[in-house]
C-alpha positions in Angstrom: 129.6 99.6 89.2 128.4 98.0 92.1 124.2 96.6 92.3 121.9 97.8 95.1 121.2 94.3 95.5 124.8 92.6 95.3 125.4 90.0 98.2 121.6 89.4 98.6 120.7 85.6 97.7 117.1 84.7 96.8 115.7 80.9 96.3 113.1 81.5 93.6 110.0 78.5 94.3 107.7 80.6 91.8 106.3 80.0 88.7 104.1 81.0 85.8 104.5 85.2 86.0 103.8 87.3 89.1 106.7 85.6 91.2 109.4 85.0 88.6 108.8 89.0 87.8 109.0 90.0 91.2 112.7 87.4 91.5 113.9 88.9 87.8 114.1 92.5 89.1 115.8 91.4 92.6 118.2 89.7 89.7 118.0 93.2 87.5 119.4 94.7 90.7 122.2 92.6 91.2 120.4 90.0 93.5 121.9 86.1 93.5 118.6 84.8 92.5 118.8 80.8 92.5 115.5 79.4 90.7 114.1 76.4 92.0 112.8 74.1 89.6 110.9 70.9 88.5 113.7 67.7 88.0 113.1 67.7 84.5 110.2 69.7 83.6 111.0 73.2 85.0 108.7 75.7 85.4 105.1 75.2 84.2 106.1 78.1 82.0 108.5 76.7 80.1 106.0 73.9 78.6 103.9 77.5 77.0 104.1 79.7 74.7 102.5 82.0 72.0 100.8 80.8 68.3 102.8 77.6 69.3 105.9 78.8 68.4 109.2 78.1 70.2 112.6 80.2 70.6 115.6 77.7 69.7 113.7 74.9 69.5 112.6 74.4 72.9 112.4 77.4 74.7 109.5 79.1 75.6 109.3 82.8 74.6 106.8 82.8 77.9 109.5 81.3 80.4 112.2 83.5 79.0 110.4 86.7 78.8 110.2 86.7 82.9 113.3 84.9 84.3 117.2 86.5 83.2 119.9 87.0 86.0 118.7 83.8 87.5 120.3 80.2 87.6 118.8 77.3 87.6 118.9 74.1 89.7 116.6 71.5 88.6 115.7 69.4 91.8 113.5 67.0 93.1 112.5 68.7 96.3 110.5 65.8 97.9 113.4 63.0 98.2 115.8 63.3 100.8 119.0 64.3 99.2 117.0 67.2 97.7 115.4 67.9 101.6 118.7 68.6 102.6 120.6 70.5 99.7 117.7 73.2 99.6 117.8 73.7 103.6 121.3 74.0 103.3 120.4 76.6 100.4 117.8 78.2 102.8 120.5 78.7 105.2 122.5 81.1 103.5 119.4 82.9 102.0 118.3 86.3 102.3 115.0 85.9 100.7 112.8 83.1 99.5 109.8 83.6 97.4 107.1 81.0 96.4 103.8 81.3 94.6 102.1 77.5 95.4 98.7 76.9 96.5 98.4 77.7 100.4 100.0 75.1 102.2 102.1 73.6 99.6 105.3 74.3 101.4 104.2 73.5 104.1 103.7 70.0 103.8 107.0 70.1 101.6 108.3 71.2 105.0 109.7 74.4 103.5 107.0 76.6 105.0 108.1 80.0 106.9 107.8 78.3 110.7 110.0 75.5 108.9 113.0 77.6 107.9 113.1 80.3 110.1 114.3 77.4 112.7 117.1 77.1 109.9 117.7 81.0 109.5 116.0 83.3 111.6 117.2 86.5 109.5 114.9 84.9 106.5 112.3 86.9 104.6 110.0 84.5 103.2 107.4 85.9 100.6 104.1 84.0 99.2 102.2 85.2 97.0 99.0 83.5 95.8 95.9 84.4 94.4 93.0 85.3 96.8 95.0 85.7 99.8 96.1 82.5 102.7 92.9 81.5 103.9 89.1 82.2 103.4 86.4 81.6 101.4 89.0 81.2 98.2 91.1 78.8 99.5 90.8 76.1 97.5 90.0 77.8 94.5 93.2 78.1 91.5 94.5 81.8 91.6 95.6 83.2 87.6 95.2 86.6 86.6 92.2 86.6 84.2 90.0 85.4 87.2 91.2 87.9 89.4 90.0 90.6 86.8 86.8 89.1 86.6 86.6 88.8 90.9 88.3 92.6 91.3 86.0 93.9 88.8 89.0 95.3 86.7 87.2 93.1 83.8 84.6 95.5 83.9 86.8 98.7 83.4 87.8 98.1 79.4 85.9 98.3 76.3 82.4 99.7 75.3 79.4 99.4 78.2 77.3 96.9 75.4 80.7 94.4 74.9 80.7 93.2 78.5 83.4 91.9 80.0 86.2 93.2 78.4 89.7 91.9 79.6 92.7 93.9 80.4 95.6 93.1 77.9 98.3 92.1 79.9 98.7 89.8 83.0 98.1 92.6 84.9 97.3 92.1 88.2 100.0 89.1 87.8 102.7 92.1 87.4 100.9 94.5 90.1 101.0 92.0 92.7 105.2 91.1 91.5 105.8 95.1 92.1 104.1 94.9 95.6 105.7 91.3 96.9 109.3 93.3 95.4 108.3 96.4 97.4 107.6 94.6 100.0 110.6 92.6 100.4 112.9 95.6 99.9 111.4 97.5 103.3 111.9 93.7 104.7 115.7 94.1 103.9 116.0 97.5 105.0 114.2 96.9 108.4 115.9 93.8 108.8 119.4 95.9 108.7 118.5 97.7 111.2 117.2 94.9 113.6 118.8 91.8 112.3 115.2 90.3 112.0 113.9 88.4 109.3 109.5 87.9 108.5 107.1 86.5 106.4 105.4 88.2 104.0 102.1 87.1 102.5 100.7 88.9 99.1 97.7 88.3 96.7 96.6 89.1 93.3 93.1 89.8 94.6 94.2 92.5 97.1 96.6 94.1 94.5 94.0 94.0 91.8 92.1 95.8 94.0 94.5 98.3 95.3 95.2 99.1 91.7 91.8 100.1 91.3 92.3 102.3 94.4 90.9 105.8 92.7 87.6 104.4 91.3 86.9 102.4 94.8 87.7 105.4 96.7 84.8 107.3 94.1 82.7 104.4 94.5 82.3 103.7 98.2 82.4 107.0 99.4 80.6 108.9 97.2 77.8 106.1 96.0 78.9 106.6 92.5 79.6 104.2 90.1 81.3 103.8 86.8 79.4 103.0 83.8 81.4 102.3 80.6 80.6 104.7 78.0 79.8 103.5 73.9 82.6 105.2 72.3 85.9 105.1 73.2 86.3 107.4 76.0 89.0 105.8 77.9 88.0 105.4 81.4 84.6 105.0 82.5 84.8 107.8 85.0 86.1 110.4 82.2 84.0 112.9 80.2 85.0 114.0 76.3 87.9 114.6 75.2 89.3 111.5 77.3 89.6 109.0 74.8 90.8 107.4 71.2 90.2 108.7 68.5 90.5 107.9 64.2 92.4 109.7 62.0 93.1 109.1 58.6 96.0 106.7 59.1 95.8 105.6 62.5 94.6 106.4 66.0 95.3 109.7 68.4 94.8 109.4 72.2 93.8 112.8 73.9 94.2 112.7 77.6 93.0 115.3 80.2 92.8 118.6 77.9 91.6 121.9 78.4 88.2 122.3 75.8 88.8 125.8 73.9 92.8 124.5 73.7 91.2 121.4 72.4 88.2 123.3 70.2 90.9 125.6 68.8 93.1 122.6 67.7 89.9 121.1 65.9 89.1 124.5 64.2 85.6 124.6 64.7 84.2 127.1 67.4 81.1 125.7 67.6 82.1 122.6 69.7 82.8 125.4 72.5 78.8 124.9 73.1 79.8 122.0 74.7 82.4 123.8 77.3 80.9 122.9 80.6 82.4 119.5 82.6 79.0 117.9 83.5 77.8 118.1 79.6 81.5 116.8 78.3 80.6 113.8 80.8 76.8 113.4 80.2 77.5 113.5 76.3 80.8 112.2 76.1 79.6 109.1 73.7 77.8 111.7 71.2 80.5 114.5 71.4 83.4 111.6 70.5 81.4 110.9 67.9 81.6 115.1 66.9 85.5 115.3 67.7 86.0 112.0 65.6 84.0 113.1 62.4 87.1 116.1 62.7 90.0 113.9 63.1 89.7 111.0 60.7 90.4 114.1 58.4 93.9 114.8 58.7 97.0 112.2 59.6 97.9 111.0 63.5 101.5 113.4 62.3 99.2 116.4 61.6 97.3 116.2 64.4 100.3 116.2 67.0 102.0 118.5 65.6 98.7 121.0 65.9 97.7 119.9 69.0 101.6 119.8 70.8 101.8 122.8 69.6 99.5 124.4 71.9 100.3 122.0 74.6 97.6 119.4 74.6 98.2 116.2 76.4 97.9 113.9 73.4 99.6 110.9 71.7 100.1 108.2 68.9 98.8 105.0 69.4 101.3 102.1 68.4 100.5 98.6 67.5 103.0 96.7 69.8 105.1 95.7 66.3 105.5 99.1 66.0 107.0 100.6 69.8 110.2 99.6 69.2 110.2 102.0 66.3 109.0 104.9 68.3 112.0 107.7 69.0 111.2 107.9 72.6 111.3 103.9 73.1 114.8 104.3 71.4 116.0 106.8 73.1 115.2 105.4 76.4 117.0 102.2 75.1 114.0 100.3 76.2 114.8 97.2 74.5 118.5 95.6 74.4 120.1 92.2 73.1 121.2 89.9 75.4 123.1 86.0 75.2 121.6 83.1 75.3 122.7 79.6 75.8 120.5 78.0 73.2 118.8 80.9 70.4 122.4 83.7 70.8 121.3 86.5 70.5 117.7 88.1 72.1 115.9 91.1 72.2 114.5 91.8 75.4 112.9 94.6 77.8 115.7 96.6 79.7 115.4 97.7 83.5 112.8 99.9 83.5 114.5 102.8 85.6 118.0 103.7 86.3 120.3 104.7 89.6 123.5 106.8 89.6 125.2 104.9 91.8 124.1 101.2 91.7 121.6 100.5 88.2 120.2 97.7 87.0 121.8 95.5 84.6 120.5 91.9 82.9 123.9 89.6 82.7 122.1 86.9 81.5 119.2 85.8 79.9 116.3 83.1 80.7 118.4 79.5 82.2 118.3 76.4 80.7 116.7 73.6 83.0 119.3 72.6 85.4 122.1 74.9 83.5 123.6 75.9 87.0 123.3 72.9 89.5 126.8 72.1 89.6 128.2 75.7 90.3 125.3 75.6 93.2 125.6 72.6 94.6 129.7 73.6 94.5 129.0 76.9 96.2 127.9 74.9 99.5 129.9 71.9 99.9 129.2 69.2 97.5 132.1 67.9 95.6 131.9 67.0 91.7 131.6 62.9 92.6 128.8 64.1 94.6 127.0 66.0 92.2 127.3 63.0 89.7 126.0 60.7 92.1 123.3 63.0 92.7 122.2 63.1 88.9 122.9 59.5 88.9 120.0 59.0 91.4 117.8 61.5 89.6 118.1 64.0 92.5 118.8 66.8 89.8 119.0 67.6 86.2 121.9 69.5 84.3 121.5 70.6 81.5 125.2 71.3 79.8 125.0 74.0 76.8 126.5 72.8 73.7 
């Protein structure tokens, strides 16, 4: 089946996580993405990796987990041969995206004002961390320290612990889903006008924007959010919202009706409790209540009770342990794909599907280099060429064995 995003060619300049994210699901959707990187090194990515521990050798879990259905060419950007193969590059693209420090391509000479003289129709998308100018500037952009500046750091955990940080690169991820979104209305408006643009996007911003409902609470209203000392799961959210023990495992009850709840627990009593502003003002000390209940029968128990009259509740699952869970399966949420180097890999499918065009991973993560000659051959540049431009260190290939 054909891909929404077939025919759409994307240089990929970004590194680390939010970029590459935002270029791998252009590539889930079919997208030509072409990832610039490092002669030699690659992306800073591929140089980390978790509990020091490396997928065939030398590849990093990190790099691969954010960059299949791309190809690589490994390229020194800064000399003049590779000056000129990535504005030839830039003339046939679609869509470039680039995470540097402001002004970084600039002074490469591969900032927006540089090639839109090259290709008007070009949508050129940046995304840093605090935004292209201002008091931030000068200052490094990484997800953990736009937590701490969006006061998402402040959100997690127990009032007494402090900062608590979010899991996951998430404001990384956020800001990949809005520089995606973005460039998607780019594409359609540019159909209809033959116009390319530049887009500009920042961690801070989406951090922010994430945080939209409890800023919204907090600015017009006057309230803010303190964390509660149990596990109530928001600090806006009275009892039941929380986690809970039981007596194998954990239960998450969402937004639940009280008697449903109190009947589930057995114990009509709690019902004294039964009025919103007393669920909020005593939400630490009522946990406490709910919890003393379900650390007395297994997480399975407990579903099955509380499903059964239509509470919003739910296992929690160790991360070793979603793949396990029947819904994950179902959904086919994880899938093995080739690669070059380790064979076979397990990673995360495309997260949604299409009826007429869906997503689909080809291939996995590149190998440094692994596609400069079928690049380089795409606009012009003959096989002596090519040699002569490894020869003089333009570009790396790296052949798999």
């Amino acid at each position: 089946m054909q891909q929404a995003l077939e025919g759409v060619k994307v240089l990929d300049f970004s590194q680390l996580l939010q970029g590459p994210f935002a270029t791998q699901m252009m590539g889930d959707l079919g997208a030509d993405v072409i990832k610039i990187e490092r002669n030699g090194s690659g992306d800073i990515y591929r140089g980390m990796t978790f509990f020091n521990q490396w997928i065939a050798g030398d590849e990093s879990p990190c790099f691969m987990a954010w960059n299949r259905n791309k190809r690589s060419l490994a390229i020194d950007i800064k000399s003049p041969q590779g000056k000129e193969i990535i504005y030839k590059l830039a003339k046939e693209a679609d869509v470039l995206v680039e995470n540097f420090r402001p002004g970084v391509m600039e002074r490469l000479g591969y900032g927006y004002e540089d090639l839109k003289k090259i290709n008007s129709r070009i949508i050129y998308c940046s995304a840093s961390g605090w935004g292209d100018d201002g008091p931030y500037l000068t200052r490094p952009g990484q997800d953990l320290l736009v937590q701490s500046v969006s006061g998402a750091i402040m959100t997690s955990g127990k009032n007494s612990d402090g900062p608590v940080a979010i899991g996951t690169a998430l404001c990384d991820q956020v800001n990949g889903l809005n520089s995606v979104y973005a460039i998607l209305a780019a594409l359609y408006y540019r159909e209809r006008t033959g116009k390319g643009q530049q887009i500009k996007t920042n961690l801070l911003s989406s951090a922010i924007a994430f945080q939209m409902q409890d800023y919204f609470t907090i600015q017009n209203l006057g309230q803010t959010f303190e964390r509660p000392e149990s596990k109530i799961g928001h600090p806006g959210n009275g009892a039941p919202f929380g986690m809970y023990e039981t007596s194998d495992g954990y239960l998450t009850i969402a937004m639940s009706p009280w008697p449903k709840l109190v009947e589930a627990l057995g114990d009509q009593s709690l019902m004294r409790y039964n009025d919103p502003q007393v669920l909020f003002d005593d939400r630490d000390k009522i946990h406490g209540i709910v919890e003393a209940i379900t650390v007395t029968k297994t997480t399975d128990e407990w579903l099955e009770i509380m499903l059964g009259l239509d509470l919003w509740v739910a296992k929690v699952n160790d991360q070793k342990d979603v793949e396990k869970d029947p819904q994950v399966i179902h959904n086919d949420t994880f899938i093995k794909v080739d690669h070059p180097k380790a064979g076979k890999v397990k990673v995360t499918n495309v997260p949604f599907t299409m009826s007429e065009t869906p997503g689909h991973i080809k291939r996995s993560s590149p190998l440094i280099g692994e596609h400069g000659t079928e690049i380089l051959m795409e606009i012009g540049y003959s096989q002596g060429d090519i040699e002569n431009l490894v020869s003089e260190n333009v570009i790396s290939i790296e052949k798999i064995t």
